[in-house]
C-alpha positions in Angstrom: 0.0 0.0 0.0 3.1 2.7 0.8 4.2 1.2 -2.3 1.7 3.1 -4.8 1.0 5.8 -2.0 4.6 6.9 -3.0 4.4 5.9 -7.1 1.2 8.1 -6.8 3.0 10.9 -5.8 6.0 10.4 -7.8 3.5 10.6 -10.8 1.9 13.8 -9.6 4.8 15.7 -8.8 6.4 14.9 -12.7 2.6 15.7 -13.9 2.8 19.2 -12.5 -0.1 21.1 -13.8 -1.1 18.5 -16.2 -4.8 17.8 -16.3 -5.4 13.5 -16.6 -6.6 13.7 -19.9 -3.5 15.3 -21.1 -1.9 12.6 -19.5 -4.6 9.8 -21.3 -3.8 11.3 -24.9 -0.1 11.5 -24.7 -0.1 7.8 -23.4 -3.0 6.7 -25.6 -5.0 5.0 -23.0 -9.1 5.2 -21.6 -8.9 8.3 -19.1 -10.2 6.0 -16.3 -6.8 4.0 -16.7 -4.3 7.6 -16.8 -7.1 8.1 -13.6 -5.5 5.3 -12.4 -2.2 5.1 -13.1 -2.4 8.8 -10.8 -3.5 7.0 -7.9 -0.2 4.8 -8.3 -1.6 1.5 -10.2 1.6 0.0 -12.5 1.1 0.6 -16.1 2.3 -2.4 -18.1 5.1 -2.4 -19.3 5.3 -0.8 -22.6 2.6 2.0 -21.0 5.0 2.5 -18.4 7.4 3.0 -20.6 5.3 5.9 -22.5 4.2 7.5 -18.9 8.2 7.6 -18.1 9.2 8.9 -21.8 6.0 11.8 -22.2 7.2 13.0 -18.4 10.9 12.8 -18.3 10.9 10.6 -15.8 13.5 7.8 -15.4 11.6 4.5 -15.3 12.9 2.3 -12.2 12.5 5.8 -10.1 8.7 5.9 -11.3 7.9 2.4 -10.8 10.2 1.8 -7.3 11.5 5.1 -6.3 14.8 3.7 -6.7 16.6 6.6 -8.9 17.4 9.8 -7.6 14.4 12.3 -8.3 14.8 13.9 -11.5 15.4 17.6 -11.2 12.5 20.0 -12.7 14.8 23.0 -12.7 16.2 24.3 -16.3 19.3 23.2 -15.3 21.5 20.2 -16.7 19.2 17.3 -18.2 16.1 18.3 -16.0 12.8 19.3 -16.7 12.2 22.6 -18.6 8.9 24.9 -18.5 7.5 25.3 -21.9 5.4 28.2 -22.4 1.8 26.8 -23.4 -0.4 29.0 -25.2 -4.4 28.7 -26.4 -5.9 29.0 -30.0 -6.0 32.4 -29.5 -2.1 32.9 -28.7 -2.4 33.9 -25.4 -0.5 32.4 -22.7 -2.1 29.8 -20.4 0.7 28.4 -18.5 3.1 25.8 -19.0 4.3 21.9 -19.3 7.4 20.7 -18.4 9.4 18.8 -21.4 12.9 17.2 -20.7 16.3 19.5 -21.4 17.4 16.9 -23.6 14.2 16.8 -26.4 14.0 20.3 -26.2 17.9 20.6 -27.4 17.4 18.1 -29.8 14.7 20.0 -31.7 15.9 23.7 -31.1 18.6 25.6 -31.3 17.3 27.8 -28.1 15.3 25.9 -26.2 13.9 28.8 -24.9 11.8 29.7 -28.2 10.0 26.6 -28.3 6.2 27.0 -27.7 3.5 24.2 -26.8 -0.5 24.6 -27.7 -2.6 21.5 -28.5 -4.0 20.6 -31.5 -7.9 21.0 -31.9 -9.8 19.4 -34.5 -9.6 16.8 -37.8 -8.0 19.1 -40.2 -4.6 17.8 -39.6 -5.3 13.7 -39.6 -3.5 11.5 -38.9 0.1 13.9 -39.1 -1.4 16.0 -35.9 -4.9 14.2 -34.5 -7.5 15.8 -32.5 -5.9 16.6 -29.2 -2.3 16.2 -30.3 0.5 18.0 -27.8 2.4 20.6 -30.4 5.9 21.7 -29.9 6.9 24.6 -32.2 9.8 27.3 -32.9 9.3 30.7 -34.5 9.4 30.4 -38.1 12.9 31.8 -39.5 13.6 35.1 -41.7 14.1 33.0 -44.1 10.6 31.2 -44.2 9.6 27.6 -43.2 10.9 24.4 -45.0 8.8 23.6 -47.9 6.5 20.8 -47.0 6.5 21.5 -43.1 3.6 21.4 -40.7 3.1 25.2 -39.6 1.4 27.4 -37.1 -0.5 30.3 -39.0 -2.3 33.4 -37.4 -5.6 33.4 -39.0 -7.5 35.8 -37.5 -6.0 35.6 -34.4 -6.5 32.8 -34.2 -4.1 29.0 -34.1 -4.3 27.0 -37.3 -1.8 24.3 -38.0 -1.6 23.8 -41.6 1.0 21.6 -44.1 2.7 24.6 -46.3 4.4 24.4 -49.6 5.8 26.6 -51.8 5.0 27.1 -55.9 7.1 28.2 -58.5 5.6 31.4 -58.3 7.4 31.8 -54.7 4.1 31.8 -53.2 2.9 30.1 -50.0 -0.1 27.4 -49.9 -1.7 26.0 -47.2 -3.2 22.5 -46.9 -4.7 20.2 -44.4 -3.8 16.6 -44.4 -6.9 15.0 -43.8 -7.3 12.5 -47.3 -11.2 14.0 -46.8 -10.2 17.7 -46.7 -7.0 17.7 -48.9 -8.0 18.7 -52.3 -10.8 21.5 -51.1 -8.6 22.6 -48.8 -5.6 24.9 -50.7 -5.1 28.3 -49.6 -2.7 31.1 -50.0 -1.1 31.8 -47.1 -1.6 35.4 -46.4 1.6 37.9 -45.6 2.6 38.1 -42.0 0.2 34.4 -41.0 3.7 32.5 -40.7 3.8 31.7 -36.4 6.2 29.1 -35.9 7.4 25.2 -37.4 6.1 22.5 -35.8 8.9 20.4 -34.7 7.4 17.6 -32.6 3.8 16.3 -32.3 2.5 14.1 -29.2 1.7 10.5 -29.2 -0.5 10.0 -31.7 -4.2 8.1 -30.6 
């Protein structure tokens, strides 16, 4: 019983502000089992895995508590506060992603920005839900082909970009049943950030 009384808490603390269902898309299980799995119940294995990889945590210190506790300061290979912001770009608070990813996908892992995904538009590359790391998009423009974030409005929309020979942007949704109805110039100034890492995908 002190057993999961002290996993359940080793879970919480790496959860941080993390609601559950955060928790039960990035792991890809029923929310009654991330419920679970908070009150200290053992994932199997290859879930445990997941729950150790998604929060930075070392795997025999989640299961037993026999690793030193990982440090959630921006220091070293700790944990690192992400900014997280809403559809609207406004800032909503922040999840903590290890040192180690982040410096593998930026530069400066201090530019990288988390919102999550909201609708079909972007099946199956970015699914309903989906946790989205991105970077600002460079002077230079976005990669041709790359999954961006776009101000539309003022508002989020994640959108596969390519570029014609006429040097101008387009827009498209990868969803097979939205593709070929869905091209779109990308207006001046829309360009947010790249999308350089999308969550477990359901």
């Amino acid at each position: 019983m002190q057993e999961t009384v002290e996993r359940a808490a080793r879970i919480q603390q790496a959860m941080g502000d993390r609601p559950v269902a955060w928790l039960h898309r990035a792991v890809g299980v029923a929310l009654s089992t991330a419920h679970g799995y908070l009150q200290g119940k053992v994932p199997a294995a290859d879930k445990a895995c997941r729950v150790a990889d998604v929060l930075g945590m070392d795997l025999r210190w989640y299961i037993e508590g026999r690793e030193p506790e990982p440090s959630v300061s921006a220091g070293g290979n700790g944990l690192v506060e992400v900014p997280l912001v809403d559809h609207a770009f406004a800032s909503v608070g922040s999840v903590q992603y290890p040192r180690s990813l982040l410096t593998a996908l930026a530069p400066d892992p201090s530019s990288v920005r988390c919102l999550f995904q909201s609708g079909v538009a972007m099946r199956p590359s970015v699914p309903d839900g989906a946790e989205v790391l991105y970077v600002p998009t460079p002077p230079s423009g976005p990669s041709d082909g790359a999954v961006c974030v776009l101000n539309v409005g003022g508002k989020v929309a994640l959108r596969r970009v390519s570029r014609g020979m006429d040097g101008v942007w387009m827009a498209h949704c990868d969803n097979p049943s939205m593709r070929s109805a869905s091209a779109e110039k990308v207006p001046d100034g829309s360009f947010v950030g790249e999308v350089v890492w999308v969550s477990h995908r359901p």
